[in-house]
Every structure is written in C-alpha cells, then in structure tokens.
C-alpha positions as CSV (number, residue, x, y, z in Angstrom):
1,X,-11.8,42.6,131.8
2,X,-13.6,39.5,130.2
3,X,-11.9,36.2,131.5
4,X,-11.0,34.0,128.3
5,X,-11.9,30.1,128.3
6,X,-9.0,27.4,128.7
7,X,-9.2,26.0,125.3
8,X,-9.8,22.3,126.7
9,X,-12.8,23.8,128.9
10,X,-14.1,24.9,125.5
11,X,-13.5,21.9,123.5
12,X,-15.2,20.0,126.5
13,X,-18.3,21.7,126.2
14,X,-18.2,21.4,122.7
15,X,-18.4,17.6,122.7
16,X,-21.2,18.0,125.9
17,X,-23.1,20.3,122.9
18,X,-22.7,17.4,119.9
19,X,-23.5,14.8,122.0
20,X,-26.8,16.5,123.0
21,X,-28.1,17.2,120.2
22,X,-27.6,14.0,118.9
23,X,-29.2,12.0,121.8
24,X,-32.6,14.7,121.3
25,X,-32.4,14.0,117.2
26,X,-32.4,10.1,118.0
27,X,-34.7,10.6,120.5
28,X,-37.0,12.5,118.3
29,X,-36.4,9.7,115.4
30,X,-37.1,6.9,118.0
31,X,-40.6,8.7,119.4
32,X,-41.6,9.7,115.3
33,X,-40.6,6.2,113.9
34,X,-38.2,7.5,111.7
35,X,-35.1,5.1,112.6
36,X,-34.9,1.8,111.3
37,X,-34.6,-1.7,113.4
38,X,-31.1,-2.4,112.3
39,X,-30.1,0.9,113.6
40,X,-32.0,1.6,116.7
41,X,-30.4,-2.0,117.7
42,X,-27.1,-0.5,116.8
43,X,-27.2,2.7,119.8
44,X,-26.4,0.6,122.2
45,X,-23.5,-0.8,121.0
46,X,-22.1,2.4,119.8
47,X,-22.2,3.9,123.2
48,X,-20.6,1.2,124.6
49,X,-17.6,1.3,121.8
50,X,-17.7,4.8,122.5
51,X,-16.9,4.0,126.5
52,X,-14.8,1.6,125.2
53,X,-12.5,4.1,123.2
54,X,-12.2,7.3,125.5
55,X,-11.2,4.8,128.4
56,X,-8.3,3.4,126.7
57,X,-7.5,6.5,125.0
58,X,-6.6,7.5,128.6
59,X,-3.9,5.0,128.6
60,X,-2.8,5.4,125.2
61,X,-3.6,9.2,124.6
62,X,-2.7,10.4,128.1
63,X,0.0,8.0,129.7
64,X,1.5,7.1,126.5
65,X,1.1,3.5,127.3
66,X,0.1,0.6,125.0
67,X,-2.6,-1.5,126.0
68,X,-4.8,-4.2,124.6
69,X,-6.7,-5.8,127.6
70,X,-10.1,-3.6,127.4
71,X,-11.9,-6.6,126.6
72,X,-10.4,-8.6,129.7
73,X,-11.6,-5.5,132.0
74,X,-15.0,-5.3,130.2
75,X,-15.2,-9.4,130.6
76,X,-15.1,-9.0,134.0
77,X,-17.2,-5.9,134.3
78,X,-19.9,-8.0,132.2
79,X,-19.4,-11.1,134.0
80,X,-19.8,-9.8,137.2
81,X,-22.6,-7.7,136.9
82,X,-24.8,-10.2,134.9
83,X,-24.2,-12.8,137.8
84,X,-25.3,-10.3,140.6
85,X,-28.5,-9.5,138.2
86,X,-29.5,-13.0,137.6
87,X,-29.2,-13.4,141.4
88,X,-31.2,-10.6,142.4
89,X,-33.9,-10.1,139.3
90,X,-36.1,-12.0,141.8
91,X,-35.8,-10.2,145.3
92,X,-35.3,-6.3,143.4
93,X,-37.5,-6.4,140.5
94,X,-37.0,-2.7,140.3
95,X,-34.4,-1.9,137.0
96,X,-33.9,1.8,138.4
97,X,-32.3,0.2,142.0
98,X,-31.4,-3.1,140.2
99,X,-29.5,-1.6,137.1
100,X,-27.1,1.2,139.6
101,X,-25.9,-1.4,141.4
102,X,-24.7,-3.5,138.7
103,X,-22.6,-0.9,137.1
104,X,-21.2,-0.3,140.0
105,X,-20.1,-3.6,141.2
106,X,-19.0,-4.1,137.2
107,X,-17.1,-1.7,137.3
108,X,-15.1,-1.9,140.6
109,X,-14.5,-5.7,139.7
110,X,-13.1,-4.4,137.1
111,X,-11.2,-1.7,138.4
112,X,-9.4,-3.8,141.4
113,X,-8.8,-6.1,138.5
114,X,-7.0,-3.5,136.7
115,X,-5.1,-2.2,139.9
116,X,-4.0,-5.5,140.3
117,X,-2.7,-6.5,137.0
118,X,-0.9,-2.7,136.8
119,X,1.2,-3.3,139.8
120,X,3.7,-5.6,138.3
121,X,2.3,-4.7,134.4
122,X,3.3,-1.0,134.5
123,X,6.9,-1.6,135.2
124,X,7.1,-3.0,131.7
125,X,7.0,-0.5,128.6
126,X,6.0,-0.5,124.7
127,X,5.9,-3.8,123.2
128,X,6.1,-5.6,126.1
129,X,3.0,-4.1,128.2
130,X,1.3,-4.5,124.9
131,X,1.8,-8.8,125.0
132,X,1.1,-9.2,128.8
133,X,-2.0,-7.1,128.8
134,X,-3.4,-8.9,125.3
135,X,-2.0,-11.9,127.3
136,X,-4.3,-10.9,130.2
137,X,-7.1,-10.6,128.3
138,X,-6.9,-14.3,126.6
139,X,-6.7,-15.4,130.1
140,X,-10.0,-13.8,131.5
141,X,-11.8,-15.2,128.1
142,X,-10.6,-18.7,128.6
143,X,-11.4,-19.0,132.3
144,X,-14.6,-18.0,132.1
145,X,-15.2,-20.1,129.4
146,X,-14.5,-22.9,131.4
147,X,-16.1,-21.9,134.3
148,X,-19.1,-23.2,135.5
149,X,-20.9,-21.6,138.4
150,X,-24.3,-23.1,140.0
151,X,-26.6,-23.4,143.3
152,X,-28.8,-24.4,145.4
153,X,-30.1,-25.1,148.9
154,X,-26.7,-26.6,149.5
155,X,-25.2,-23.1,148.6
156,X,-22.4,-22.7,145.6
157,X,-20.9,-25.1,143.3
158,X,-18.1,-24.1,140.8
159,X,-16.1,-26.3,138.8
160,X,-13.4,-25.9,135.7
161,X,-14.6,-29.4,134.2
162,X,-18.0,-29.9,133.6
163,X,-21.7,-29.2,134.6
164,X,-21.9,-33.2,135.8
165,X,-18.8,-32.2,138.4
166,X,-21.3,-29.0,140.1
167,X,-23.1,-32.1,141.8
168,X,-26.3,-29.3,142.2
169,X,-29.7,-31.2,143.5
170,X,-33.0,-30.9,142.4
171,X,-33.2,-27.0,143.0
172,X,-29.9,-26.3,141.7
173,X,-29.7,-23.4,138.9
174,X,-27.1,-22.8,136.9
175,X,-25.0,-19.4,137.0
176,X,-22.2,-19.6,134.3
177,X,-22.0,-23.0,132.0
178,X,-18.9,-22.9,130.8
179,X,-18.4,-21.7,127.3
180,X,-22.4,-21.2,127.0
181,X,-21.8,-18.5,129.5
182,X,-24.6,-16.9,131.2
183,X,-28.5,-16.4,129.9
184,X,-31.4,-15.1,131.6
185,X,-29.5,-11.6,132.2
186,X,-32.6,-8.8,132.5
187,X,-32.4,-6.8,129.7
188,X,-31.5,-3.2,131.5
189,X,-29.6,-1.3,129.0
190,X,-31.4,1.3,127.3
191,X,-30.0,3.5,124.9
192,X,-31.0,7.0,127.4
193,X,-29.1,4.6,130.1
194,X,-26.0,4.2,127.9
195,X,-26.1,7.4,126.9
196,X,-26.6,9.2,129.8
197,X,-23.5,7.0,130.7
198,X,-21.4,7.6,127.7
199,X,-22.3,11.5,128.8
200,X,-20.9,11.0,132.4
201,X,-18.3,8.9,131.2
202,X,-16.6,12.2,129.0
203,X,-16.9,14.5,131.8
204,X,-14.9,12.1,133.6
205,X,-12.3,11.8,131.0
206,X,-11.9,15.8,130.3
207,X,-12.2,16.3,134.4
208,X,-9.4,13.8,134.7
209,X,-7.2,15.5,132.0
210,X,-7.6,18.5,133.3
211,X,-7.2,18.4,136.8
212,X,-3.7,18.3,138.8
213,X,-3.7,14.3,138.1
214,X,-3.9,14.8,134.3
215,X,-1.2,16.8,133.8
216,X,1.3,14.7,136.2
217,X,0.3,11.7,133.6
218,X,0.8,13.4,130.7
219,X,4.1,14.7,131.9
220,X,5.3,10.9,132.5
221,X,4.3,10.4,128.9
222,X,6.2,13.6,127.8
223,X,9.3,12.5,129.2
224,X,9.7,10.1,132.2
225,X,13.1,11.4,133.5
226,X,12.0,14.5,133.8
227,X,8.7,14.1,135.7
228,X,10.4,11.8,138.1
229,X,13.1,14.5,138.5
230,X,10.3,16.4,140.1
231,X,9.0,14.5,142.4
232,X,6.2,12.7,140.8
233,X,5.5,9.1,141.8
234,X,5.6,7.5,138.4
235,X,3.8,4.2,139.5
236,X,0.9,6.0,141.8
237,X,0.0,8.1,138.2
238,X,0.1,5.0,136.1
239,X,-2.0,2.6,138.5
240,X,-4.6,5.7,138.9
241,X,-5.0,5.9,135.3
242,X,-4.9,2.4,134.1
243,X,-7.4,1.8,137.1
244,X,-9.9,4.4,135.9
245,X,-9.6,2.9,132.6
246,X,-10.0,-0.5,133.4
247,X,-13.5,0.9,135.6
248,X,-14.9,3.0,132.0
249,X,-14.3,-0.8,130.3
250,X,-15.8,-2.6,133.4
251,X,-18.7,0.2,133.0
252,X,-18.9,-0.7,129.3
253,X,-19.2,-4.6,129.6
254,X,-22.4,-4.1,132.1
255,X,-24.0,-2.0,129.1
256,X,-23.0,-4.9,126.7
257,X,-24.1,-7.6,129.3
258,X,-27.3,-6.4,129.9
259,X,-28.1,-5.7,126.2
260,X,-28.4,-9.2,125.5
261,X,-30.4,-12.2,126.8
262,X,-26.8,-14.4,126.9
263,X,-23.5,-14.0,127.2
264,X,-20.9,-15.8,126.0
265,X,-16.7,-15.3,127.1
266,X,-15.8,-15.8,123.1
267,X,-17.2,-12.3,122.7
268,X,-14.3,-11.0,124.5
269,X,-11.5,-11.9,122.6
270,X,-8.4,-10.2,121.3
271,X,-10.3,-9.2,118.1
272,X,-12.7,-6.6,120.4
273,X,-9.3,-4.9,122.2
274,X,-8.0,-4.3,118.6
275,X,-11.1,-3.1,117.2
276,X,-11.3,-0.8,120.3
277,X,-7.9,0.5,119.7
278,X,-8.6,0.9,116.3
279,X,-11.5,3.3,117.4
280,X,-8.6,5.4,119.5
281,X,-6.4,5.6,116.5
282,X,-8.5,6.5,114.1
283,X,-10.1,9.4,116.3
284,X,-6.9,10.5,117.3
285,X,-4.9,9.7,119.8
286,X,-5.3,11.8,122.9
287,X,-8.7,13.1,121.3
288,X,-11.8,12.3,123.3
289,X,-14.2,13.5,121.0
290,X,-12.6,11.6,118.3
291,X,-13.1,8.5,119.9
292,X,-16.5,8.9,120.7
293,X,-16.9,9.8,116.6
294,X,-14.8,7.0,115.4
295,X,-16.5,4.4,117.5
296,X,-20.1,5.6,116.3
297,X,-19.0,6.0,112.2
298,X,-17.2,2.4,112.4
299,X,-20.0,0.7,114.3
300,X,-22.5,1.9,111.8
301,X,-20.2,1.7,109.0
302,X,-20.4,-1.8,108.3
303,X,-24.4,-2.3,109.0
304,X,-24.9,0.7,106.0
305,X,-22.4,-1.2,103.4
306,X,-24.7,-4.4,103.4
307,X,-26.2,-3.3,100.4
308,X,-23.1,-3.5,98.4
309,X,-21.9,-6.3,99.6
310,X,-19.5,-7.2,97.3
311,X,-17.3,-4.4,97.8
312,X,-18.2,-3.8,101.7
313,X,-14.8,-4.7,103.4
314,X,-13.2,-2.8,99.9
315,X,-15.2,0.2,101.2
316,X,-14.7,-0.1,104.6
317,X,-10.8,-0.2,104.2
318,X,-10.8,3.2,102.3
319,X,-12.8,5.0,104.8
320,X,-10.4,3.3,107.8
321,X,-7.5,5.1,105.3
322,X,-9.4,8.2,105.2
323,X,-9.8,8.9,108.6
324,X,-6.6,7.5,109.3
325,X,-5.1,10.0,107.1
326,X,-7.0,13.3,108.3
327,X,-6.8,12.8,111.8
328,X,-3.2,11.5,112.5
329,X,-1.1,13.0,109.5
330,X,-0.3,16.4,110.7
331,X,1.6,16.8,107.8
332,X,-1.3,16.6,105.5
333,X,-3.9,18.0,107.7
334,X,-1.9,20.9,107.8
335,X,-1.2,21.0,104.2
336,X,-5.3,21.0,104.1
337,X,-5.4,23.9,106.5
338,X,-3.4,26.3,105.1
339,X,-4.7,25.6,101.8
340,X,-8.1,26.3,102.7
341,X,-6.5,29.3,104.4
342,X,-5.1,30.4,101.2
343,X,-8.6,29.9,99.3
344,X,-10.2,31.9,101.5
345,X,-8.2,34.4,101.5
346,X,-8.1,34.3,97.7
347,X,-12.3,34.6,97.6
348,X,-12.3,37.3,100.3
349,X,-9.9,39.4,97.9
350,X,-11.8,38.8,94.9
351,X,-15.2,39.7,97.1
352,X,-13.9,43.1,97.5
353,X,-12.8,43.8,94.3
354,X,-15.9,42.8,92.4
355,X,-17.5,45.4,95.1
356,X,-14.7,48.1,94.0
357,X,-15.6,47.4,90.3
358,X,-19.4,47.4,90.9
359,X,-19.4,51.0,93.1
C-alpha cells in the first residue's frame, strides 16, 4: 500500500525545488554575465527580506500575533555582529570561521533580546502588542544612534553624549559613533551565503510548523480558551515562537550588516518593520513560500520601474493591489478557481466532440 505525503511535507519540498532552481539559474547568470549590476547588488537584499518575512510570518501567520519590531531584533542582530567582526577581522582573517560566528552571536543577541521583551510583551494582545513592539523597535534605533562605543590600551569607553566624552588616547579606535554607526565591517555576505541561509532558514520554519510545537501555537491562535483547556502553556508557546523569530531577524541583520561597508541605526526604523510586514501580507499570511515570493517581486519591483519614472509609485501601488487581491481574497480567488474549473471542463467537452465528429 503506497504511503501518501502530508500535504505540508509536499508543499515544503516544493518551495526547497523553486528555490533551487533559482539559486542554479542566478548562478548560471552570475558565472555567464548575463545579470546586470543593479540586480546582482539586489540578491542580497532580497534574501534578507525574504528571512525577514517567513520569521515574522511565524508570529503573525502561526501565533496569530501582531508584531512590528523585526527591525529592532535585526538592529541588534546587525549591531552586534558587525562589532565582534570589526574586533576580530584582525586576529581571524579567515571569512569561513569569521562569518559562522557572527551569525551566531547575531542572532542569539537577538533572540535573548526577544525572549526578554516577550515576557511581559505577550501578555498584551492585538493593537496593543502591535504599539509596544513598534515602540521597542524605535527604542533600539535611537539608542544606538546615540551610542558611541571605543578603545584602547586603557580598555572600553562608551558614552550616550559625544565622541569628545570616550576620553580614548592615542591608540584608541572607535567602535560605534553615534548616529554614524559602525564602518569598516568585512564585507562577508555573499549571495550563496545568504542563500544557503534563506534555504536553512525555510526548513526551519516548515520543521517548526510541523512538529508537535507548531501545532500547540497554532492552536493558541485558533482559539486561546480552548488550547489552554488542554493543558497547553500559553506563554511557554508564545516566547518559543516570538524567540525563534526574533533569532531569523537577528540572522537577517548579520546578512544586511555585513553587505555594507557602514552601518547606520536610521536604517532600522519603523518604515523597514512595515515594509516587512507588508512582504507577509501580501504573500499570505501563514504562507512561507509566499513570503519568500513577495519579498523577492517587491524588492525588485521598484529597481525595474526606474525607467518609467513618472508613473513608478502609480505602478507599484497596482501590483501591491494585485497581489493583495489574489492571495488574501478567498472570495475572489475562489471565484478564479472554479471558473477556470468550469473552462476547462468546457474545452475538455468540446475536445471530445470535435473527435466524435471527426471519427
């Protein structure tokens, strides 16, 4: 008796398949010449927005919980990773050991971060968890822009008014300047890196859905009451989950940090947890692979309207109302589906009677 597939096993797979064959047809455009600078400076990026998205989609999607402090978590991710890089680009000049490292102190930073600011976050609902998570997030940017981090033989110097206050000597270097942020950060990220990471980063996601975890979170997002009737411990599942995603953004802001000779705290503002979200609803919520899709088409989107310029944001609104329309409206997608039903059943009929009339 053949065994059938679980029907998330197969969609997971799916995504694994799409995702493949685009990284070999980039590759194979990036080796041949065939891809231009503006968008082989774009890949990157997209596989960081596409970390980006699936991580909060896990919050959204899965938990049923509205968040807007991805680019806090990914601050902290980038922050703290580009300062252990600078420190150690002398003394492990290797990227291969130097690189690992960083995501991985990136994104626990991040993810204690995230455990932290769930415990008394998660006890708050809709709205509400919404403001103090955004609220988070300005907090993160504006410290860090007032930071400033230096040393020398003395050892560490850190101050919230000015570079003058550090007091560094004659050997002193600076490791954050305020809102200058950091520079100097070795320029790891690669787009195999990022998208071996954006590869391992799904597999996490579907894994986590599908295990015994998953569907404990998703029945707290079903109803509450009733999962707590049960026995499950509401605020372990939460704290799991929004620690997981704050360790995917954490992950993401190491990628971003070490794409880019500087960094600045600015970058993270509330505009870049809205766009991010924006990715998650426009995909789908709860879809994984449509996150990964809508972060890629609305990262690129933008870059290919530059020739009509005049009409770009025009342009870029339909498409946002497009895919807005195809992947949330059930109602219309349906109406789509059983229409095209219908048609081909209609085609299919008048196949076999053209056949009938030719015999």
């Amino acid at each position: 008796m053949k065994k059938k597939i679980n029907p998330m096993t197969r969609k997971s797979f799916v995504t694994y398949g799409m995702l493949l064959i685009v990284f070999i047809a980039v590759e194979i455009m990036l080796n041949t010449g065939n891809i231009s600078s503006m968008l082989q400076g774009l890949l990157v990026p997209i596989c960081v927005y596409a970390i980006l998205a699936v991580s909060l989609n896990l919050t959204v999607g899965i938990l049923g919980e509205l968040s807007l402090g991805q680019a806090g978590f990914m601050c902290i991710g980038a922050y703290s990773s580009a300062i252990f890089s600078n420190l150690v680009k002398d003394s492990i000049t290797q990227p291969f050991i130097r690189f690992p490292i960083a995501i991985i102190i990136g994104g626990l930073c991040a993810a204690l971060f995230g455990i932290i600011i769930g415990i008394p976050v998660l006890r708050l609902r809709g709205d509400y968890l919404a403001i103090v998570t955004l609220a988070f997030g300005e907090i993160i940017k504006n410290v860090f822009a007032a930071l400033y981090i230096g040393y020398d033989s003395a050892g560490l110097h850190i101050s919230l008014k000015s570079q003058g206050d550090l007091g560094l000597g004659a050997d002193g270097k600076m490791m954050i300047n305020g809102a200058l942020g950091i520079s100097g950060t070795p320029n790891d990220s690669t787009f195999e890196i990022a998208a071996a990471i954006l590869f391992i980063t799904l597999i996490i996601a579907y894994n986590f859905v599908n295990s015994r975890t998953g569907r404990a979170v998703m029945s707290i997002r079903d109803n509450r009451i009733a999962a707590e009737s049960v026995g499950i411990n509401i605020t372990k599942y939460k704290l799991i989950t929004f620690g997981l995603t704050a360790f995917l953004a954490g992950v993401a802001g190491v990628l971003y940090s070490h794409n880019f000779y500087s960094l600045q705290a600015s970058k993270f503002d509330y505009n870049m947890s809205i766009l991010v979200l924006v990715f998650v609803v426009l995909g789908g919520i709860g879809s994984i692979r449509g996150s990964v899709i809508a972060a890629a088409v609305l990262t690129m989107l933008p870059e290919f309207l530059r020739s009509v310029n005049k009409y770009r944001m025009l342009m870029y609104a339909v498409v946002l109302i497009v895919m807005m329309i195809c992947t949330s409206n059930e109602t219309i997608r349906n109406f789509f589906v059983r229409n095209f039903e219908k048609l081909k059943g209609l085609i299919i009929k008048n196949k076999s009677k053209t056949v009938k009339e030719a015999e």
